[in-house]
C-alpha positions in Angstrom: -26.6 18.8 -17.7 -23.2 20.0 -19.1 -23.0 22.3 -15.8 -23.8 19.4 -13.7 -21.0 17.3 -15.1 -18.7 19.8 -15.0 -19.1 20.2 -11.2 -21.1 23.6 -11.0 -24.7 23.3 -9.0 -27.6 25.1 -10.4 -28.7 27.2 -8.1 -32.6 27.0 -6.7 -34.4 29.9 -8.1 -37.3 30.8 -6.6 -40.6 29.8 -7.8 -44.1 31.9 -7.7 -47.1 29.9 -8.3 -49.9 32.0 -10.2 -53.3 32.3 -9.3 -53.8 30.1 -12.7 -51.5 27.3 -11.0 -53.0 27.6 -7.9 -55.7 25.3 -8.4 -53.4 22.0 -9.2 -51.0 23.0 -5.4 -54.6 23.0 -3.8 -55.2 19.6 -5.0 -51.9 18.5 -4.9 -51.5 14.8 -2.8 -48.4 15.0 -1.2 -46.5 12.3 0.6 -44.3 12.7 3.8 -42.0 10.2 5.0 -40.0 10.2 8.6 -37.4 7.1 7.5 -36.4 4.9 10.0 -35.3 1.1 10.3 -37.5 0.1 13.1 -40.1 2.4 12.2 -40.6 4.7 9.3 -43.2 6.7 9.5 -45.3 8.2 6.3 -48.2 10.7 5.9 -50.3 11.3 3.0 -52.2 14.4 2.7 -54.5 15.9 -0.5 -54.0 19.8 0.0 -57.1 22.1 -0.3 -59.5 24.7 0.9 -59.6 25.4 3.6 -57.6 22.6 4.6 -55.4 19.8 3.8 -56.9 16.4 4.5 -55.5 12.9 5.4 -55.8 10.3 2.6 -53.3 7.7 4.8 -50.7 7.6 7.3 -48.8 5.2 9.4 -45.7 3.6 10.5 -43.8 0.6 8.4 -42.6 -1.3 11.7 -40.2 -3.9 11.8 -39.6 -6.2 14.6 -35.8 -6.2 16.3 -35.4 -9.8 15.8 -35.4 -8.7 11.5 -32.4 -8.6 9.7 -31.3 -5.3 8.0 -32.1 -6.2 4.7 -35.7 -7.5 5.3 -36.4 -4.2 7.3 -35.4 -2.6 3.8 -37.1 -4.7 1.5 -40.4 -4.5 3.9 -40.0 -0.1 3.9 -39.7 -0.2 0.0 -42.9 -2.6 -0.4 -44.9 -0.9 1.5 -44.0 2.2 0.2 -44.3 1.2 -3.0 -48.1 -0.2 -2.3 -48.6 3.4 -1.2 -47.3 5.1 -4.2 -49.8 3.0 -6.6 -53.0 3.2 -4.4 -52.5 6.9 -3.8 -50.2 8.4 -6.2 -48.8 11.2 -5.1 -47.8 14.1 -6.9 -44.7 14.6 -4.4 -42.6 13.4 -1.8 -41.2 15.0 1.2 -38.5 13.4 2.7 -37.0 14.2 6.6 -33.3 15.9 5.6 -30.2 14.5 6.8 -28.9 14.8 10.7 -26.2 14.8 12.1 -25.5 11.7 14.1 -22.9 11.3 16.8 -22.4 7.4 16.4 -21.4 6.6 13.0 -23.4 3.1 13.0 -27.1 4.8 13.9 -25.8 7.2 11.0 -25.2 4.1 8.5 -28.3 2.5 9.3 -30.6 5.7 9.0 -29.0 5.9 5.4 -29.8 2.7 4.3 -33.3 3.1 5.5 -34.1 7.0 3.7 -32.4 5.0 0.4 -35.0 2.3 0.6 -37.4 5.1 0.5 -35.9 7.1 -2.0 -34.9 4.5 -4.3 -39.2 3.3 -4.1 -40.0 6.9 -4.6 -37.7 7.6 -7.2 -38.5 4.2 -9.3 -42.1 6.3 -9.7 -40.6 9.5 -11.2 -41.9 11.3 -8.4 -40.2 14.4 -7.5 -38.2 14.3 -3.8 -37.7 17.1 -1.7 -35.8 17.3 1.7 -36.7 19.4 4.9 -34.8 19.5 7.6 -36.1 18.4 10.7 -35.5 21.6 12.4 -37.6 23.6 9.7 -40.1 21.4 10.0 -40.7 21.7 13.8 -40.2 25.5 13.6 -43.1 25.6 11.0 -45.1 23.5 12.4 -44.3 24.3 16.1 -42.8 27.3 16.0 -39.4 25.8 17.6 -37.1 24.0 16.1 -36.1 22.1 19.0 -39.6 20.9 20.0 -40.5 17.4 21.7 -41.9 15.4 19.2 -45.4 15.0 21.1 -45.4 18.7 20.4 -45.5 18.2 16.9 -47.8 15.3 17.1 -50.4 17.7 18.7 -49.8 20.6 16.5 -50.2 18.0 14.0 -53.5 16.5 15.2 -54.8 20.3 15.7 -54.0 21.2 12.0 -55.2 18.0 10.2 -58.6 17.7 12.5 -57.6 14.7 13.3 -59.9 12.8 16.3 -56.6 10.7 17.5 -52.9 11.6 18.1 -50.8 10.3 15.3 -48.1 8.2 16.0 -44.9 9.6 16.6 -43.0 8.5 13.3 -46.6 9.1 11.1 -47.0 12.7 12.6 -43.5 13.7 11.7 -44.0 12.4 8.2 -47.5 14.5 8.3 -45.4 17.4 9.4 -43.1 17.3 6.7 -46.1 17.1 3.9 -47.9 20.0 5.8 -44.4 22.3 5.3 -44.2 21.4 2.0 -47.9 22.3 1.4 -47.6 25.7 3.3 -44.3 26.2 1.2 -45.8 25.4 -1.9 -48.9 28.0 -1.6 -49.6 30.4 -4.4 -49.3 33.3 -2.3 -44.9 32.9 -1.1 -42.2 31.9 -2.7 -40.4 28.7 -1.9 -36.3 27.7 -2.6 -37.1 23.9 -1.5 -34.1 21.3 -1.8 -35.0 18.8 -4.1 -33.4 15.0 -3.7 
């Protein structure tokens, strides 16, 4: 704490998960979310053998005619319904971007702090991916098309239907974490 108020960062050490540990990542629920205003999406998966499964996803929409704040107060209920039906043992959260109008950027924000501020309420632990990491895992690109990595998506979860856009980038972002997060590598995730 003392290094933390005196400016210096800890530095992320990397993590090995023991074959001992390995049994509470494969049964780890983990939840994804892809913040928007309009439409944020989320994904909940429970990782396991020999694959992860879907407990829930979907996308909190909110019509245009909404004013900011009920958008927010609608993304934070939801996801707060979420947390106590599923309780997940993590969030993954879509890092920041880079936005060329300062307005989208102000708005996407408030949004990912709805979401973050729900989360965080829980005592969950947050972590951040960026997007490009996450379609170069999942896709093997980092520039892919998002119907790309609603496919890959579909293909990886067994899923009968294509996710929505917004729910299969939240997906996305749980599966990276899960892969991340297996015994066998070492991960040096950024946590929110």
């Amino acid at each position: 704490m003392q290094q933390r108020l005196g400016g210096k960062k800890p530095r992320p050490v990397a993590r090995v998960v023991l074959p001992a540990a390995a049994a509470r990542v494969a049964n780890q629920v983990i939840l994804g979310i892809d913040p928007s205003l309009r439409g944020t999406g989320y994904g909940i998966i429970r990782t396991g053998k020999p694959a992860s499964t879907v407990l829930a996803q979907g996308t909190i929409s909110c019509p245009k005619d909404w004013e900011r704040s009920r958008c927010l107060a609608q993304i934070a209920r939801t996801l707060r319904g979420l947390l106590t039906e599923f309780q997940p043992d993590v969030c993954v959260v879509e890092g920041l971007f880079f936005a060329q109008n300062l307005q989208t950027a102000i708005i996407m924000g408030e949004a990912r702090g709805a979401a973050l501020a729900a989360v965080g309420e829980n005592g969950i632990a947050i972590y951040e991916i960026a997007t490009r990491k996450v379609k170069q895992a999942i896709v093997g690109y980092g520039a892919a098309q998002k119907i790309a990595v609603a496919k890959m998506v579909q293909r990886m979860l067994n899923l009968a239907e294509l996710p929505a856009p917004d729910a299969a980038d939240a997906l996305a972002l749980a599966l990276v974490h899960a892969q991340e997060n297996s015994w066998v590598g070492l991960t040096l995730l950024k946590k929110v």
